[in-house]
N, C-alpha and C positions, 0 to 999 in steps of 0.2 A: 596499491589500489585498495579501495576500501567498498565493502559491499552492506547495502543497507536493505533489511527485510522486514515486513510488516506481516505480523499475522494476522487474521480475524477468527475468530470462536467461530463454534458453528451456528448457525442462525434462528431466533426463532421465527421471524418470517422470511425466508427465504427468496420468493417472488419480489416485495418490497427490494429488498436490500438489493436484487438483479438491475430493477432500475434505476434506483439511487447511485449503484456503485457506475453502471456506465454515464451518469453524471457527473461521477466526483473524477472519475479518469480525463473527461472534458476538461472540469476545471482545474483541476492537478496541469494539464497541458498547459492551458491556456496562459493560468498563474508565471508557473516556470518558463514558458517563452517556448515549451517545443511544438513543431509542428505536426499536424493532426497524422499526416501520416507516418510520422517516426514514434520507436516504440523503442525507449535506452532502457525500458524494462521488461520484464516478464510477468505474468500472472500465473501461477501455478494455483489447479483446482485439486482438493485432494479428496480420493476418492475413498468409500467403506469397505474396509478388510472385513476378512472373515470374524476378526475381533471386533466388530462394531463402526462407526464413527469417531475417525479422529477428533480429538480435542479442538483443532482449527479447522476452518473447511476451504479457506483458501492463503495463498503467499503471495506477498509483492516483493520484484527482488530488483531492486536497481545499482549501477556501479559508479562509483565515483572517483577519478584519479587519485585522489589526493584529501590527507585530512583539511585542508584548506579549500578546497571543493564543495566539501560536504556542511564547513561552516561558512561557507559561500551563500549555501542552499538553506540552510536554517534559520540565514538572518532576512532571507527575502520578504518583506514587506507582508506578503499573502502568506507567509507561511502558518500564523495564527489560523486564518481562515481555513486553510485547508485543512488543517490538523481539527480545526472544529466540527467540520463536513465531514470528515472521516470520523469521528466519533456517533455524530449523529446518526450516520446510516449503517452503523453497527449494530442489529437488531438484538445483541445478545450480549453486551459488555464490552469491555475496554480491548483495544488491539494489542497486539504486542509488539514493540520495537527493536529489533535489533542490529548493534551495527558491528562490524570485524571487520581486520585486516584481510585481506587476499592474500597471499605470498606464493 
């Protein structure tokens, strides 16, 4: 099983990027074919320690069977698109992607 997670910086507009991102969640569904009330992911918000603000302010964590799952999902037609909409409504620079094994 392979798990892929996206971080974003923390924001400088904040408000902005709240309604953008519950936009790009619409079209991330839409694109991918799920439906509105299924969620094969998670949104993790991360909050301020005593040390300040983390470096990212929020994670997206989604799971995918299979390394052929996941290049299933990269070659889908929108996948430009939405990779471009999630850049755009990053008020603060570029996300970070990561993907691993599960075991």
């Amino acid at each position: 099983m392979l798990q892929v997670k996206i971080l974003c910086p923390q924001l400088t507009d904040a408000q902005l990027f709240g309604s953008d991102y519950a936009k790009h969640i619409e079209l991330f569904q839409e694109k991918i074919g799920i439906h509105a009330n299924v969620k094969p992911y998670t949104i993790t918000e991360f909050l301020s320690t005593p040390g300040g603000l983390p470096h990212y302010c929020q994670m997206f964590s989604m799971w995918l069977e299979s390394p052929e799952a996941l290049q299933a999902a990269l070659t889908i037609f929108s996948m430009p698109e939405l990779g471009a909409d999630g850049i755009r409504i990053s008020t603060s620079g570029a996300t970070v992607t990561l993907i691993g094994l599960v075991g």
